[in-house]
ZADO-1210 file (C-alpha; in nm, 4 decimals, padded with zeros to 6 digits):
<atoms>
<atom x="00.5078" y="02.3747" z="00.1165" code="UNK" pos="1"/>
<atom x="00.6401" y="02.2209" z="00.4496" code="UNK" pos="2"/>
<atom x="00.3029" y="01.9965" z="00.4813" code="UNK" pos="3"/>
<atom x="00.3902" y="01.9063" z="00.1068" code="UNK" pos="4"/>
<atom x="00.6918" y="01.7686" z="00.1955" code="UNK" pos="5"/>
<atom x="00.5979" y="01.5918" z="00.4375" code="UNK" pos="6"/>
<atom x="00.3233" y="01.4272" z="00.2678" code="UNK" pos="7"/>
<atom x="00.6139" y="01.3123" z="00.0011" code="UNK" pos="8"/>
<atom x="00.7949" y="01.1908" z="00.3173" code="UNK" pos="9"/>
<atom x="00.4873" y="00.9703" z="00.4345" code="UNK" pos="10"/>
<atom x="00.4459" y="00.8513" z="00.1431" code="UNK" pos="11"/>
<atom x="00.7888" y="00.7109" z="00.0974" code="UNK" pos="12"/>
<atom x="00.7569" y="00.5599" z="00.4622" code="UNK" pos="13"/>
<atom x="00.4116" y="00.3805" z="00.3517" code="UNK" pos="14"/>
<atom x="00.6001" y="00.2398" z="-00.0170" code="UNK" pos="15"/>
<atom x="00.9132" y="00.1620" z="00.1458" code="UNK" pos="16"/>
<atom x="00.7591" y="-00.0166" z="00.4667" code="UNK" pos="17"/>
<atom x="00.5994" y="-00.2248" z="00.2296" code="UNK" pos="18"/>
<atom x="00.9067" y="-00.3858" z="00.0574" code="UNK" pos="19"/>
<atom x="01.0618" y="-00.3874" z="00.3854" code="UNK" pos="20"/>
<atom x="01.0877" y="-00.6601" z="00.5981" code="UNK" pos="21"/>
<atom x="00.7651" y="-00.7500" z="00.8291" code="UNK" pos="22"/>
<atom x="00.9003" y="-01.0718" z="00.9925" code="UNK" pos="23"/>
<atom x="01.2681" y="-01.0326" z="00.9966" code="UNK" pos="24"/>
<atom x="01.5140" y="-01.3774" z="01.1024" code="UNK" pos="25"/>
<atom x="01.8391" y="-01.3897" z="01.0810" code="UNK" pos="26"/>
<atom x="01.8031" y="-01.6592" z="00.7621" code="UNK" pos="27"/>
<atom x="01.7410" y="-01.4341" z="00.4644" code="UNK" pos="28"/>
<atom x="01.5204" y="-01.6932" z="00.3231" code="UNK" pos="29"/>
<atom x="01.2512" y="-01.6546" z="00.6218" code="UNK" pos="30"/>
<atom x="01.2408" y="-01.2566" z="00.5599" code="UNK" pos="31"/>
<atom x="00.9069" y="-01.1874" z="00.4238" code="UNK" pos="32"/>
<atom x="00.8217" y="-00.8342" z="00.3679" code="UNK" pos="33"/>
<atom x="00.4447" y="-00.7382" z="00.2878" code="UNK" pos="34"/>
<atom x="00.4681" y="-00.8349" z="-00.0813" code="UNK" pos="35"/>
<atom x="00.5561" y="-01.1887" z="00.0158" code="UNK" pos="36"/>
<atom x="00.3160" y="-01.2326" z="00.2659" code="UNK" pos="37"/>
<atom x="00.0512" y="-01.1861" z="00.0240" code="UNK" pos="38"/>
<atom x="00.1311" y="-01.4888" z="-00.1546" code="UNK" pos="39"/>
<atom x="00.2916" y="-01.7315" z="00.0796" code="UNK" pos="40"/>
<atom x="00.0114" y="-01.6915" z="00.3643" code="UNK" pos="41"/>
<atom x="-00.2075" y="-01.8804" z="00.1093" code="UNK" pos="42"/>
<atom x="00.0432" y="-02.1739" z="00.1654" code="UNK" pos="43"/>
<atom x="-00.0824" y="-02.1764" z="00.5594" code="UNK" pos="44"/>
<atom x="-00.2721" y="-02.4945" z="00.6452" code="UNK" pos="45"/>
<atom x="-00.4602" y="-02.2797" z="00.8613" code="UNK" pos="46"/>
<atom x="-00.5396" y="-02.0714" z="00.5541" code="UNK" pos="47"/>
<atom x="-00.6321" y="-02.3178" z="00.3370" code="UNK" pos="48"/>
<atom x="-00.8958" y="-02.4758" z="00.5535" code="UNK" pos="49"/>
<atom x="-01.0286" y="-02.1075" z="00.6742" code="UNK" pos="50"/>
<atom x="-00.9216" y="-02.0949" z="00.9916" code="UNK" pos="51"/>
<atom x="-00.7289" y="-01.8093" z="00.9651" code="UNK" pos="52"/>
<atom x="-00.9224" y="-01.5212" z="00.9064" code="UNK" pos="53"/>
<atom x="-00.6801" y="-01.3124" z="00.7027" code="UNK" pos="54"/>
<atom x="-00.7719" y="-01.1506" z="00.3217" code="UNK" pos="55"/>
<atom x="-00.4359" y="-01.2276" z="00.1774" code="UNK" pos="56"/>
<atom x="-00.4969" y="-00.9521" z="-00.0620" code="UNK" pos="57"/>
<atom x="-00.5034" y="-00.6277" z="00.2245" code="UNK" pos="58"/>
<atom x="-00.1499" y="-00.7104" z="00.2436" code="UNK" pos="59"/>
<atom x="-00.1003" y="-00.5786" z="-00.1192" code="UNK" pos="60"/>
<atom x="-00.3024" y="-00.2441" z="00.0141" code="UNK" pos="61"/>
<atom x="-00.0109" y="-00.0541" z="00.1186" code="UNK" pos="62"/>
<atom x="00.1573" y="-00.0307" z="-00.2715" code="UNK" pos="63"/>
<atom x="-00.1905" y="00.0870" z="-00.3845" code="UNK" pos="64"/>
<atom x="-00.2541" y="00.3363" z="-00.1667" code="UNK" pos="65"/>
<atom x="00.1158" y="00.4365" z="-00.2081" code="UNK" pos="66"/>
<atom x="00.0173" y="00.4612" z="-00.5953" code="UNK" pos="67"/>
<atom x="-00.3243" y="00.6256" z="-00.5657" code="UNK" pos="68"/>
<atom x="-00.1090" y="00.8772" z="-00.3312" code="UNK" pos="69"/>
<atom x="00.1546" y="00.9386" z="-00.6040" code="UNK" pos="70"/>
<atom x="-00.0817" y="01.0379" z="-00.8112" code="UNK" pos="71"/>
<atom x="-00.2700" y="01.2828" z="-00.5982" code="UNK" pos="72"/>
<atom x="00.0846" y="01.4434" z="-00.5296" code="UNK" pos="73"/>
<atom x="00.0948" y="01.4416" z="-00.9641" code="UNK" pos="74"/>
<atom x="-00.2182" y="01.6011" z="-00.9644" code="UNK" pos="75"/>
<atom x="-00.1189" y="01.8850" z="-00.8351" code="UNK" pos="76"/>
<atom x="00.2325" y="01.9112" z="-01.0070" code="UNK" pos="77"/>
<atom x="00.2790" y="02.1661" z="-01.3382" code="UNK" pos="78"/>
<atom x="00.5473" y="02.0854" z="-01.4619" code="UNK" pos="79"/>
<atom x="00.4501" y="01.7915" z="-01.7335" code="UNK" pos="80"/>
<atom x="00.8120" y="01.6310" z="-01.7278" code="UNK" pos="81"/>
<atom x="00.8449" y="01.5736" z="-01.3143" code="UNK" pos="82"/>
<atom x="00.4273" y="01.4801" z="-01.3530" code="UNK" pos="83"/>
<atom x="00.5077" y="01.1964" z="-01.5822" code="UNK" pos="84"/>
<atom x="00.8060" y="01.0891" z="-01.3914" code="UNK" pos="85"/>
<atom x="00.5827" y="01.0720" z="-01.0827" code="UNK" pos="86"/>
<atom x="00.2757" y="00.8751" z="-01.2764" code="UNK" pos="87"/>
<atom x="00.5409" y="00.6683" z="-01.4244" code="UNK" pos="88"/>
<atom x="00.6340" y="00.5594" z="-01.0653" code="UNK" pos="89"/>
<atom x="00.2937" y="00.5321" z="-00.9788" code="UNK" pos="90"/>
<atom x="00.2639" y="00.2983" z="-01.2170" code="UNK" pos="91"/>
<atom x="00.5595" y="00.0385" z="-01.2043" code="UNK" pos="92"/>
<atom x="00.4936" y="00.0694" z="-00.8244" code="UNK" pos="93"/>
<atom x="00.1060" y="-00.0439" z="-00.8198" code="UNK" pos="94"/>
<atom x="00.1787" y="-00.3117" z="-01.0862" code="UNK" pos="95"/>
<atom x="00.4302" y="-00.4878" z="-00.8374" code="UNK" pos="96"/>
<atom x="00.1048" y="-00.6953" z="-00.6846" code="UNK" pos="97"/>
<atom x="00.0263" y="-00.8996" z="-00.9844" code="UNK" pos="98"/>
<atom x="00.1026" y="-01.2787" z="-01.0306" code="UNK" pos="99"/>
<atom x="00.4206" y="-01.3367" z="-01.3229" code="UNK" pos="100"/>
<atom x="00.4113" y="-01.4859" z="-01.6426" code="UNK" pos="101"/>
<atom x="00.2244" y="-01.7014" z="-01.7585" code="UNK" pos="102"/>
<atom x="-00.0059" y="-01.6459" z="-01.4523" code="UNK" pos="103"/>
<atom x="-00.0540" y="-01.3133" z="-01.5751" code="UNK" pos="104"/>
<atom x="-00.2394" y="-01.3770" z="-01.8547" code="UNK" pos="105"/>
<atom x="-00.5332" y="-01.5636" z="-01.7291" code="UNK" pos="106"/>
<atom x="-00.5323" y="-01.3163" z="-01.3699" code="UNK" pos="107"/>
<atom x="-00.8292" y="-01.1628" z="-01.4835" code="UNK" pos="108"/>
<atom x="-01.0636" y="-01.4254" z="-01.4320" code="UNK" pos="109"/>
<atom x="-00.8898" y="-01.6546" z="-01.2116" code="UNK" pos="110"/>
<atom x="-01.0199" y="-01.7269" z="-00.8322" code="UNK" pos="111"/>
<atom x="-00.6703" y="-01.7191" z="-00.6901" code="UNK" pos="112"/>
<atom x="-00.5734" y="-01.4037" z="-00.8797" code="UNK" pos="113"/>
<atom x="-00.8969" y="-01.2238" z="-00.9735" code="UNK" pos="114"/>
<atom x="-00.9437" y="-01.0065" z="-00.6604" code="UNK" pos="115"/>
<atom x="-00.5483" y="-00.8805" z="-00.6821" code="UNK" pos="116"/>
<atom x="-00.5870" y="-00.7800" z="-01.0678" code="UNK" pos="117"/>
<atom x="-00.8920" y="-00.6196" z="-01.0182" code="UNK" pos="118"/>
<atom x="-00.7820" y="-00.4302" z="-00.7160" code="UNK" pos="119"/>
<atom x="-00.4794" y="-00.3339" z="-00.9252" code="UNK" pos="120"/>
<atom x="-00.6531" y="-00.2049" z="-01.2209" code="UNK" pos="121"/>
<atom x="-00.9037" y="00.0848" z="-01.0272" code="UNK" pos="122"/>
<atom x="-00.5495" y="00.1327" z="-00.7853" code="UNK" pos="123"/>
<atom x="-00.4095" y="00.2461" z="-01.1251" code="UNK" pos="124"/>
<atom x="-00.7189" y="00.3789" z="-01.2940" code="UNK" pos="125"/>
<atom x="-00.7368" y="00.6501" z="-00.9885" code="UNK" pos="126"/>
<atom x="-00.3499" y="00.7195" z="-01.0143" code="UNK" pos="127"/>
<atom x="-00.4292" y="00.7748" z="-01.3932" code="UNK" pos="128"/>
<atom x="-00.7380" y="01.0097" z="-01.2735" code="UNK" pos="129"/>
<atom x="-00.5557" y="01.1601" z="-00.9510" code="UNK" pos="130"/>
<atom x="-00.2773" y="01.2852" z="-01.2009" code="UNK" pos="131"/>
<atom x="-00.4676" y="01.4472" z="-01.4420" code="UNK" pos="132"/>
<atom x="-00.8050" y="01.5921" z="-01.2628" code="UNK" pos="133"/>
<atom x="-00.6620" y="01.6354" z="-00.9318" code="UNK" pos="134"/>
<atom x="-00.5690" y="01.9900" z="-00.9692" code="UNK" pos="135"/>
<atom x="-00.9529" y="02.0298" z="-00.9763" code="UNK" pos="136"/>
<atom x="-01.0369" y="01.8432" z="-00.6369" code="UNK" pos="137"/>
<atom x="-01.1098" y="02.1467" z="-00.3506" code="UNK" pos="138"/>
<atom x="-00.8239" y="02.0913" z="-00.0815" code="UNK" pos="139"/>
<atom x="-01.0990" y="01.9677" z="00.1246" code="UNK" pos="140"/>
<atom x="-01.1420" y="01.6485" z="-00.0691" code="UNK" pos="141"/>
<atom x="-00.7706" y="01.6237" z="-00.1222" code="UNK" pos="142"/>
<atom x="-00.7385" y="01.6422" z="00.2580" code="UNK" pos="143"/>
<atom x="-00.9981" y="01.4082" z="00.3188" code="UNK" pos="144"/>
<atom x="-00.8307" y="01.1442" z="00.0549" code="UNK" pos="145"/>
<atom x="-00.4994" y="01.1845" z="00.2699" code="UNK" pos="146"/>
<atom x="-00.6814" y="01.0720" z="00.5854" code="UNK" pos="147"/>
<atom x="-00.8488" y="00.8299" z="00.4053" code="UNK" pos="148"/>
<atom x="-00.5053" y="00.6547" z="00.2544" code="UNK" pos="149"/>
<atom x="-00.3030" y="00.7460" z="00.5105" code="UNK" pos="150"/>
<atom x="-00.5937" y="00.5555" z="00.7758" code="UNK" pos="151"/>
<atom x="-00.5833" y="00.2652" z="00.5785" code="UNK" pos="152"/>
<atom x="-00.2623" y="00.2321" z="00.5171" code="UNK" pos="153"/>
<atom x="-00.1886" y="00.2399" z="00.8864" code="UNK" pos="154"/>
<atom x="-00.4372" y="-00.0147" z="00.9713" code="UNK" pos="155"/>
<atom x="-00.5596" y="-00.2933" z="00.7344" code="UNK" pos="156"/>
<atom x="-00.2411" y="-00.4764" z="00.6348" code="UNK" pos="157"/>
<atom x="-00.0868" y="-00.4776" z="00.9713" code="UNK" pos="158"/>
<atom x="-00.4094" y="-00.6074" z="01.0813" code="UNK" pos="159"/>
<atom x="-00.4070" y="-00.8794" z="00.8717" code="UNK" pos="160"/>
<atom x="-00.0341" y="-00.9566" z="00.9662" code="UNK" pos="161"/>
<atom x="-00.1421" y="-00.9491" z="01.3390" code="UNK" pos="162"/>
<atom x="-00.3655" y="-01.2198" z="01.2996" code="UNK" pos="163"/>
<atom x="-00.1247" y="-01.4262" z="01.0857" code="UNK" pos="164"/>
<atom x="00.1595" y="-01.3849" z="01.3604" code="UNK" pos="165"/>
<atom x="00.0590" y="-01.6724" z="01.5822" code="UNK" pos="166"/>
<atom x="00.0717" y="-01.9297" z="01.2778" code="UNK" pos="167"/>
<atom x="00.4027" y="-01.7788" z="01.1385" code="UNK" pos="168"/>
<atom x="00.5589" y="-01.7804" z="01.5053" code="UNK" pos="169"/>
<atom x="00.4644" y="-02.2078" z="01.5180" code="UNK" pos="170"/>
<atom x="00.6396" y="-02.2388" z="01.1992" code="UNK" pos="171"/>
<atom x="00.9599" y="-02.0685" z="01.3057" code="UNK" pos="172"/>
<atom x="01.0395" y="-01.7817" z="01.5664" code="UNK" pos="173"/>
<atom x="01.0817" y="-01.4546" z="01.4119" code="UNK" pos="174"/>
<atom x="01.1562" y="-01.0618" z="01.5033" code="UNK" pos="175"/>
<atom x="00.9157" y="-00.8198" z="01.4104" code="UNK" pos="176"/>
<atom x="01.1031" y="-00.6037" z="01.0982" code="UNK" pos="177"/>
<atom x="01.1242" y="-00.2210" z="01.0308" code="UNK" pos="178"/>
<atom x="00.8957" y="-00.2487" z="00.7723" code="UNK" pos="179"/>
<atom x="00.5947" y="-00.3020" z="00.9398" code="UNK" pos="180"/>
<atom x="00.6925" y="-00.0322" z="01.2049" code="UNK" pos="181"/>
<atom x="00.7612" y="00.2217" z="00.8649" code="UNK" pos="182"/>
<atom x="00.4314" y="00.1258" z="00.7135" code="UNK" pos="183"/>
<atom x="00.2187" y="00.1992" z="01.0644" code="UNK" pos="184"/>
<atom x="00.4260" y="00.5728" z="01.0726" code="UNK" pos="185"/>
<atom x="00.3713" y="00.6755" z="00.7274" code="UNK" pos="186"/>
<atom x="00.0145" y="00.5649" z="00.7351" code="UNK" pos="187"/>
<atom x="-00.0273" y="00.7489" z="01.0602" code="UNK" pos="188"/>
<atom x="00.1610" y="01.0771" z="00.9625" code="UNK" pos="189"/>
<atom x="-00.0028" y="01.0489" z="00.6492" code="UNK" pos="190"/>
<atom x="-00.3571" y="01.0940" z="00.8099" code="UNK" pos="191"/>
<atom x="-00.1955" y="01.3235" z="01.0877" code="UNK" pos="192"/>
<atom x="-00.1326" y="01.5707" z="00.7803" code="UNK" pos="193"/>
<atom x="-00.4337" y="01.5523" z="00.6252" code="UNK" pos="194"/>
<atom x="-00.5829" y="01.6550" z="00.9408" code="UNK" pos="195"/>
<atom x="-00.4147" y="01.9712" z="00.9735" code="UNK" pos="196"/>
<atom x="-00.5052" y="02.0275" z="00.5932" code="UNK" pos="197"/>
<atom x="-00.8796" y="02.0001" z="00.6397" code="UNK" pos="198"/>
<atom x="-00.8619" y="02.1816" z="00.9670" code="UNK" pos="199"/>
<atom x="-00.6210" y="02.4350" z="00.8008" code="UNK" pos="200"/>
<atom x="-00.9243" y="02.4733" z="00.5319" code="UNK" pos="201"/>
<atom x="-01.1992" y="02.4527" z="00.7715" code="UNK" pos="202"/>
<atom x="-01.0607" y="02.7571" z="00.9590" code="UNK" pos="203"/>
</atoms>
């Protein structure tokens, strides 16, 4: 029950991280938190001629792992009215990626927009799945998943944000922000958990 917990905990940490700030200035305009910088990074010179090797769209990972997550931790929730309340989170949370109106309705087959709808759609296609079927995973594979989300989450958007920083610092000088710093501790807590689940099961 305590691991539980603290799997809702990382979780949070990985979600909120994400909305947070990343590069934090003291003008409020030049805050960009990961959901920004998956859109405005495409407006890098550097990025526009390919210099900068950065997927703009691992930046967006953290919200769909946090989603996929949320429904794992459905999954294995009884009672139907706090299940739906969690998949209902789940799924205002891993829509928060996708491009705005009238954008919206051509993202499915647009270049700039294609990768980031389709990534969305199996991001909520496995929450949908997760909440439903994931009472019948083993605890092994639900401990593995954890690793596997909690990994990710940890690594591949602060990675790309890394390799971004010395283009964003020439542009303006910055602070690095909280959220990044949440984002790196939930994702590694996350897998940290996991761990002890699989080695809890193992033994």
């Amino acid at each position: 029950m305590k691991l539980r917990l603290l799997l809702w905990l990382a979780l949070f940490l990985i979600g909120a991280g994400y909305f947070g700030p990343w590069v934090w200035h003291k003008a409020a305009g030049l805050i960009l938190s990961a959901d920004d910088l998956g859109e405005w990074i495409k407006f890098l010179p550097v990025w526009k001629s390919g210099q900068l090797p950065v997927t703009r769209e691992l930046f967006y990972l953290p919200i769909w792992l946090t989603s996929i997550g949320l429904g794992l931790m459905a999954g294995r929730i009884k009672a139907w009215p706090w299940k739906m309340a969690v998949l209902a989170a789940s799924l205002v949370l891993v829509l928060t990626p996708l491009p705005k109106y009238p954008e919206l309705l051509s993202a499915y087959r647009e270049p700039e927009f294609m990768p980031t709808f389709w990534a969305t759609m199996v991001a909520l296609l496995l929450s949908v799945i997760f909440t439903f079927c994931g009472s019948q995973l083993s605890d092994r594979v639900e401990a593995i998943l954890w690793i596997v989300i909690g990994v990710s989450a940890a690594l591949f958007a602060p990675w790309m944000f890394g390799r971004a920083m010395p283009d964003i610092d020439r542009l303006y000088h910055y602070s690095i922000g909280w959220g990044i710093v949440a984002e790196v501790i939930g994702g590694v807590s996350l897998a940290l958990i996991g761990g002890v689940l699989l080695f809890r099961k193992k033994t």
